[in-house]
VOSEMI-745078 format. One record per residue: residue number from 1; x, y, z of N, C-alpha, C, O, CB in turn. Coordinates in nm, 2 decimals, always signed. Atoms other than C-alpha are relative to their C-alpha. Glycine has a CB too. Example, Ala and Ser with C-alpha at 12.3 -4.5 7.8 and 13.67 -1.06 7.14 Angstrom:
2
(r 1 (+0.09 -0.12 +0.00) (+1.23 -0.45 +0.78) (+0.09 +0.12 +0.00) (+0.19 +0.12 +0.07) (-0.10 +0.00 +0.12))
(r 2 (-0.09 -0.11 +0.00) (+1.37 -0.11 +0.71) (-0.08 +0.11 +0.08) (-0.03 +0.22 +0.09) (+0.04 +0.05 -0.14))
# end
This chain:
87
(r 1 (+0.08 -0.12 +0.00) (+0.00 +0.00 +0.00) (+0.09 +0.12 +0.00) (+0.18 +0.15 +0.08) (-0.10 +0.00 +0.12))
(r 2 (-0.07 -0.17 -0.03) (+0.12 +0.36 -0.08) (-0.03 +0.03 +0.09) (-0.14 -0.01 +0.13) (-0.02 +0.13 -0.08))
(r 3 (+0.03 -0.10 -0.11) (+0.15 +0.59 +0.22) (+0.05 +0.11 -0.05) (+0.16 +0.10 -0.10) (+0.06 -0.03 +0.13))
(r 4 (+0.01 -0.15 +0.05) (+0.12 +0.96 +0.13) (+0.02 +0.08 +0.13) (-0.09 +0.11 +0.17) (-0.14 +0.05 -0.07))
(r 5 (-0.02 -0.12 -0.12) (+0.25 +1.20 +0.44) (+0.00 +0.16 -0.04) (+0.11 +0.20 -0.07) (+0.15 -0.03 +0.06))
(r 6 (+0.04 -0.17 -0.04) (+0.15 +1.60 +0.44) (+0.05 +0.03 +0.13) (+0.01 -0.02 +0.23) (-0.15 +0.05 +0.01))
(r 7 (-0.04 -0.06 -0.10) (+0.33 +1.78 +0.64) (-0.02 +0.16 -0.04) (-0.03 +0.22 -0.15) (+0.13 -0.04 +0.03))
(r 8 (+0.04 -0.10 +0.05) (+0.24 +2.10 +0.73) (+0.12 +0.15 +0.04) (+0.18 +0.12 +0.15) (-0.16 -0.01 +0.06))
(r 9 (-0.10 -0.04 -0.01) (+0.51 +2.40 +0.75) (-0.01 +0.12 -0.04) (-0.07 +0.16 -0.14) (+0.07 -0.07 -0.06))
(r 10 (+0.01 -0.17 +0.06) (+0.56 +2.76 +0.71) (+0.03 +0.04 -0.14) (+0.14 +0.00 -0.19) (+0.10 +0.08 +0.06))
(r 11 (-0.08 +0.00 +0.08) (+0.55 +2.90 +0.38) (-0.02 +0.11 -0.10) (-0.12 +0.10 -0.17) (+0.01 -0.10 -0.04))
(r 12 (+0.02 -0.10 +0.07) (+0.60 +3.24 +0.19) (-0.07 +0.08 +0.05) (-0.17 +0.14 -0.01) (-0.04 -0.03 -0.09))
(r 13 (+0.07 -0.11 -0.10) (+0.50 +3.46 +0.51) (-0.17 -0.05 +0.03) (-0.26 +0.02 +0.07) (+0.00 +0.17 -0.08))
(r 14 (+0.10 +0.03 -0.10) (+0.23 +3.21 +0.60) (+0.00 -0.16 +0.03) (+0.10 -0.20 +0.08) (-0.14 +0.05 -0.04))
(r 15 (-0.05 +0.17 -0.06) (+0.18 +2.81 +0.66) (-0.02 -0.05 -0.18) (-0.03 +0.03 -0.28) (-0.16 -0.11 +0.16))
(r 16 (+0.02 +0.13 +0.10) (+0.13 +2.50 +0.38) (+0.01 -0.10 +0.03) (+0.09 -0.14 +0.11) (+0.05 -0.02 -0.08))
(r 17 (-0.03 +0.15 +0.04) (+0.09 +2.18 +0.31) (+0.08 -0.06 -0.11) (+0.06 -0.03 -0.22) (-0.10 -0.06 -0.01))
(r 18 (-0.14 +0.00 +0.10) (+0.41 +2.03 +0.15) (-0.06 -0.18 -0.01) (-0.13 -0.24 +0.08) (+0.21 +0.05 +0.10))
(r 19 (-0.02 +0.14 +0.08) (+0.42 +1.67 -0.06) (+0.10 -0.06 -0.05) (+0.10 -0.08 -0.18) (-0.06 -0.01 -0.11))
(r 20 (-0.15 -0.01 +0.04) (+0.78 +1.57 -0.06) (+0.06 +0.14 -0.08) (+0.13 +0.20 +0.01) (+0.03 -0.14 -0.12))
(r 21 (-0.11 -0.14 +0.02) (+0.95 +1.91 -0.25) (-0.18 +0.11 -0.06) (-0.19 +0.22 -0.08) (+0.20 -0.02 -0.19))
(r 22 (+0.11 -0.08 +0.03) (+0.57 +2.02 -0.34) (-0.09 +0.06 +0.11) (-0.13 +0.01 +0.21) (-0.08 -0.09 -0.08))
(r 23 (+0.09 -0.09 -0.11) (+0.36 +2.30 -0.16) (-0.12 +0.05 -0.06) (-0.12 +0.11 -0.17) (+0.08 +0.11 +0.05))
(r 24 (+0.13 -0.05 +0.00) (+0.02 +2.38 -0.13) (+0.06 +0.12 -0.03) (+0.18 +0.15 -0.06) (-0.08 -0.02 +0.13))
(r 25 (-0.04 -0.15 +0.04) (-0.06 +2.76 -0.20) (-0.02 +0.02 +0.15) (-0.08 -0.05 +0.23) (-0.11 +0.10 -0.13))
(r 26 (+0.02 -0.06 -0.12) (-0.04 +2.97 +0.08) (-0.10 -0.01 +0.10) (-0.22 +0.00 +0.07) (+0.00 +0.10 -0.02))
(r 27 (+0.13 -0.04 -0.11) (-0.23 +3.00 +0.38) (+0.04 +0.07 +0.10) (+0.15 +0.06 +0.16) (-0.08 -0.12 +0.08))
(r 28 (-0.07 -0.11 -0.09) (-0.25 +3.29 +0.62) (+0.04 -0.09 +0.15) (+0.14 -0.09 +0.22) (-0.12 +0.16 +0.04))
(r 29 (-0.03 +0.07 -0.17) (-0.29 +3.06 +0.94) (+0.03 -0.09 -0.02) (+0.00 -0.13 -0.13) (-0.10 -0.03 +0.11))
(r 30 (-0.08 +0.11 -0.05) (-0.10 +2.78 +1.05) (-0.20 -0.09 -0.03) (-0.21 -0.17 -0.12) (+0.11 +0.02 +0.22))
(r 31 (+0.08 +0.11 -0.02) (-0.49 +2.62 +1.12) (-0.09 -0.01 -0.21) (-0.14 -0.10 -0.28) (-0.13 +0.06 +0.16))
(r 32 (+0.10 +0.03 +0.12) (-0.64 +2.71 +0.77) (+0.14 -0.09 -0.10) (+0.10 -0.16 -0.19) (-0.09 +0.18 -0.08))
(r 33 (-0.03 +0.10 +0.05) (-0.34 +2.53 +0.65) (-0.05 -0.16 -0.03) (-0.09 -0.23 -0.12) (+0.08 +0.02 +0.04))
(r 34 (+0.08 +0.13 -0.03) (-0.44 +2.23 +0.86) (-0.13 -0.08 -0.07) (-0.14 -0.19 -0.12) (-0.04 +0.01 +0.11))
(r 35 (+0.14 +0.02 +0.07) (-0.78 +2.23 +0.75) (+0.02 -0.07 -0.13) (+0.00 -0.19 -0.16) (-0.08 +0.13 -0.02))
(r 36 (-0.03 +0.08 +0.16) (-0.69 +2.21 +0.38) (+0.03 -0.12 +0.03) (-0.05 -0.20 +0.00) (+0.13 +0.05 -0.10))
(r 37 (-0.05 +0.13 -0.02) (-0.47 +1.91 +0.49) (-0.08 -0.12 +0.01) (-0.07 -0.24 -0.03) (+0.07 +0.00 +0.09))
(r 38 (+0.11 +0.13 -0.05) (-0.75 +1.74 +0.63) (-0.05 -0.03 -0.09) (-0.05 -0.14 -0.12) (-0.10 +0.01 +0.08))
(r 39 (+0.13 +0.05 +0.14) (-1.01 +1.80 +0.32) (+0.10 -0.07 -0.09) (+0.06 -0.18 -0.13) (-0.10 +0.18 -0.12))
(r 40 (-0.07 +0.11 +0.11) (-0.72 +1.66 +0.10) (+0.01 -0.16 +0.04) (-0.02 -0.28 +0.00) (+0.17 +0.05 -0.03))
(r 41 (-0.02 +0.21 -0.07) (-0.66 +1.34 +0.31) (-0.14 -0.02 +0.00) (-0.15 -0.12 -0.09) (+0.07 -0.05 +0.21))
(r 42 (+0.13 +0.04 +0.04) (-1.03 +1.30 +0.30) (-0.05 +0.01 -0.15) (-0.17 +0.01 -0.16) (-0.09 +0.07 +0.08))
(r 43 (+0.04 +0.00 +0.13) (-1.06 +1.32 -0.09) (+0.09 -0.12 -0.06) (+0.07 -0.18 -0.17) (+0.02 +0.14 -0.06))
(r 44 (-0.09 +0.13 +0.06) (-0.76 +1.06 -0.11) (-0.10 -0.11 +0.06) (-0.08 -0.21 -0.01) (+0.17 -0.01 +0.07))
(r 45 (+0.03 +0.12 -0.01) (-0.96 +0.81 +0.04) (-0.14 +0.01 -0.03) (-0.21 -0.03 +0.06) (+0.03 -0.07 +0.12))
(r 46 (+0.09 +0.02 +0.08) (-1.24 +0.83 -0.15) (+0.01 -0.12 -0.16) (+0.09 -0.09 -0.25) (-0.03 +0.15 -0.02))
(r 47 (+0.00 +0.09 +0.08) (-1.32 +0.51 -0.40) (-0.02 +0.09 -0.14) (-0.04 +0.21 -0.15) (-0.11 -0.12 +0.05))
(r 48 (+0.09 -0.06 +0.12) (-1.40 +0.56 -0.78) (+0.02 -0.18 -0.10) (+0.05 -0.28 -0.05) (+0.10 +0.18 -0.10))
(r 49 (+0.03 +0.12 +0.05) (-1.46 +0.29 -1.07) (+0.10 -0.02 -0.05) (+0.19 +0.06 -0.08) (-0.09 -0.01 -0.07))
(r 50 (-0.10 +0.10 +0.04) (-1.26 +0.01 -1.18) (+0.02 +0.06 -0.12) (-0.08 +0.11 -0.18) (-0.02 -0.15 -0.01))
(r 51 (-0.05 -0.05 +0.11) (-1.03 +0.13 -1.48) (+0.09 -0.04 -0.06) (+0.17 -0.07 +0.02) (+0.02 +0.10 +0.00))
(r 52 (-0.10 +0.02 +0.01) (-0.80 +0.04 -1.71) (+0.12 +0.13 -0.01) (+0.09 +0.22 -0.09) (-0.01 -0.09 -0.09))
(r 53 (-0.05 -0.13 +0.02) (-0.52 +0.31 -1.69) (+0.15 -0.02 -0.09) (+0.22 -0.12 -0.08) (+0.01 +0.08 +0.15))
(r 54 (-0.14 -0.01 +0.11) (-0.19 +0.38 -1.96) (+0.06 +0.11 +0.12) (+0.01 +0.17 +0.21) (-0.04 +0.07 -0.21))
(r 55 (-0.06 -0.06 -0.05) (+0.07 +0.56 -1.83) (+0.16 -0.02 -0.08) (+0.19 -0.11 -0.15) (-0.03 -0.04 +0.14))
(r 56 (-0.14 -0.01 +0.04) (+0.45 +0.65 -1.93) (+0.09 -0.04 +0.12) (+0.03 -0.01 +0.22) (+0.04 +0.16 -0.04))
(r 57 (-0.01 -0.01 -0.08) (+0.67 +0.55 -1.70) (+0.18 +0.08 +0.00) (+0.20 +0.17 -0.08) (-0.05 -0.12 +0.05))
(r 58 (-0.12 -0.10 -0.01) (+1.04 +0.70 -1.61) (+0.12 -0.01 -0.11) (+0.22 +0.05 -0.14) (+0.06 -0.02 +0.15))
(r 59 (-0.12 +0.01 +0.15) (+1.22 +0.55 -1.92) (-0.08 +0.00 -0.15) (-0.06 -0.06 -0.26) (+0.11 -0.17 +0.00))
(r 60 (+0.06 -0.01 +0.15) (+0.97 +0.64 -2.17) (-0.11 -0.09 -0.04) (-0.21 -0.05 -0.11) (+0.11 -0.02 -0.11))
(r 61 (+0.08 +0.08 +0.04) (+0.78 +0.32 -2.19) (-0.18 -0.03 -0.02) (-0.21 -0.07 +0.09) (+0.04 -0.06 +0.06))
(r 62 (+0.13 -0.01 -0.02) (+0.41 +0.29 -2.23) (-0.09 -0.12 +0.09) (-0.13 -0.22 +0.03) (-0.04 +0.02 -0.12))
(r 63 (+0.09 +0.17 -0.09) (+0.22 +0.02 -1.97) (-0.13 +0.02 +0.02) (-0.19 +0.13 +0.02) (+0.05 -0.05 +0.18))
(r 64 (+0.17 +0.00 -0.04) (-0.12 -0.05 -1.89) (+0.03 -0.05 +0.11) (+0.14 -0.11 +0.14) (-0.12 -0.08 -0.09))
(r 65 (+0.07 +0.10 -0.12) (-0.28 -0.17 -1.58) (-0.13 +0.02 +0.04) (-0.18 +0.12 -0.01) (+0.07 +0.01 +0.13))
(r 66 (+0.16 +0.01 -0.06) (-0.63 -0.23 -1.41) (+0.01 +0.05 +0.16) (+0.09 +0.01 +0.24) (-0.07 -0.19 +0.01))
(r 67 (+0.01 -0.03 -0.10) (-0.72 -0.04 -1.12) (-0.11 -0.02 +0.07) (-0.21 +0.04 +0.01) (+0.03 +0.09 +0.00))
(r 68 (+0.15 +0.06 -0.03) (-0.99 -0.17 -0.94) (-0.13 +0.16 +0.09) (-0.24 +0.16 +0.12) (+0.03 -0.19 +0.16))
(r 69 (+0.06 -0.12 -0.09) (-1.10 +0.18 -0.76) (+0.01 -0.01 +0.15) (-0.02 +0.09 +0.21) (-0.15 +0.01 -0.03))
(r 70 (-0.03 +0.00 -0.12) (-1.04 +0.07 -0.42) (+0.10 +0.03 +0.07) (+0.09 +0.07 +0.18) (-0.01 -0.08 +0.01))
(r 71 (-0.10 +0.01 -0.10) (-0.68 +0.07 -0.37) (+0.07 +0.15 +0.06) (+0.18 +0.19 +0.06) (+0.10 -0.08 -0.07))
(r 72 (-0.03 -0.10 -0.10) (-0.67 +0.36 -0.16) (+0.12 -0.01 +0.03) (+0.18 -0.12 +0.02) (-0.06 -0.01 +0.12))
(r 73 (-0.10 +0.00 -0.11) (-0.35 +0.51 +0.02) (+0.00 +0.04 +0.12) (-0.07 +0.14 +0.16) (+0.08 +0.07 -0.04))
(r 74 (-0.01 -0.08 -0.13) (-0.26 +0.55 +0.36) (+0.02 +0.17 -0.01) (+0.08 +0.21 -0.11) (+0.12 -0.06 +0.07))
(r 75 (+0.00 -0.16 -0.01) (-0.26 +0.94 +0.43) (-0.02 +0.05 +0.15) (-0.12 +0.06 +0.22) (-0.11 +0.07 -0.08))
(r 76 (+0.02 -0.03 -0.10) (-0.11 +1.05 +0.71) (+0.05 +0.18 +0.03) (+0.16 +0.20 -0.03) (+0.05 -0.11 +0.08))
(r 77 (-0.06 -0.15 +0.00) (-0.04 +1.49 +0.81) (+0.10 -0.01 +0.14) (+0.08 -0.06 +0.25) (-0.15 +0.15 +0.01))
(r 78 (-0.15 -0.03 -0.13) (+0.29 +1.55 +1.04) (+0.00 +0.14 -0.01) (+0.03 +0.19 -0.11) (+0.19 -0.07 -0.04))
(r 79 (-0.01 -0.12 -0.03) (+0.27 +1.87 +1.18) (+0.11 +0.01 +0.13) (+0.07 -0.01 +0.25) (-0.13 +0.05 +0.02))
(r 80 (-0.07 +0.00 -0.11) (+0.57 +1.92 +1.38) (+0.01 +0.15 +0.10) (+0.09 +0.19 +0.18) (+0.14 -0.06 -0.05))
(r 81 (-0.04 -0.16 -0.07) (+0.46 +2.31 +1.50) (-0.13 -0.06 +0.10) (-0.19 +0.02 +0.17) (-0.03 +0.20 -0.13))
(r 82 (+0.14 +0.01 -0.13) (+0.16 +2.10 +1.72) (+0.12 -0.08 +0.11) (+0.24 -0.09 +0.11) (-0.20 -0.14 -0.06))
(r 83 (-0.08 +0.14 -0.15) (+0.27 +1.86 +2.05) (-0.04 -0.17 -0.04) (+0.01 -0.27 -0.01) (-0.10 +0.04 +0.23))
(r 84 (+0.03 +0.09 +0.02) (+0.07 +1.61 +1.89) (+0.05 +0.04 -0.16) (+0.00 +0.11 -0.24) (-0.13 -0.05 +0.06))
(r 85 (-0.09 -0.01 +0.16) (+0.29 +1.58 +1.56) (-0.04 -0.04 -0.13) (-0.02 +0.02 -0.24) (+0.10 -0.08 -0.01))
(r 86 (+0.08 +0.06 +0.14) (+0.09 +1.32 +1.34) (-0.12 -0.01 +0.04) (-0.17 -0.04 +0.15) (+0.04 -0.15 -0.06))
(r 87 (+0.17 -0.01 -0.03) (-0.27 +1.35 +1.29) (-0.06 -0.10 -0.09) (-0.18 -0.12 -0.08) (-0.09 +0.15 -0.02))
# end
């Protein structure tokens, strides 16, 4: 199973949510960062229908595969500016 971690972090004179080197857009407060964080982790684990999907992968190639709509990732937010760190 993928696991997807958000962390949330100061950024550009206010907070975000970061995705390994990727950042949310701004947010003035540390909490309306959070928030976002949350509605995103609740949109990742939402199902959709079985598909087949194409894709490139990192040396050019073209693959298929079947995704059944279920396989969800873990998603978890690390905020290390709270006391309780991961939510």
């Amino acid at each position: 199973m993928v696991k997807i971690v958000y962390e949330i972090v100061p950024h550009d004179g206010g907070w975000a949510y970061k995705l390994g080197d990727v950042y949310s857009e701004t947010f003035a407060s540390h909490d309306e960062a959070l928030e976002a964080a949350r509605i995103v982790m609740q949109e990742q684990q939402v199902g959709d229908e079985p598909v087949e999907i194409s894709y490139q992968d990192e040396k050019g190639k073209w693959r298929e595969e079947y995704s059944d709509g279920g396989d969800r990732p873990e998603v978890e937010i690390v905020d290390p500016h709270q006391a309780n760190s991961s939510i």
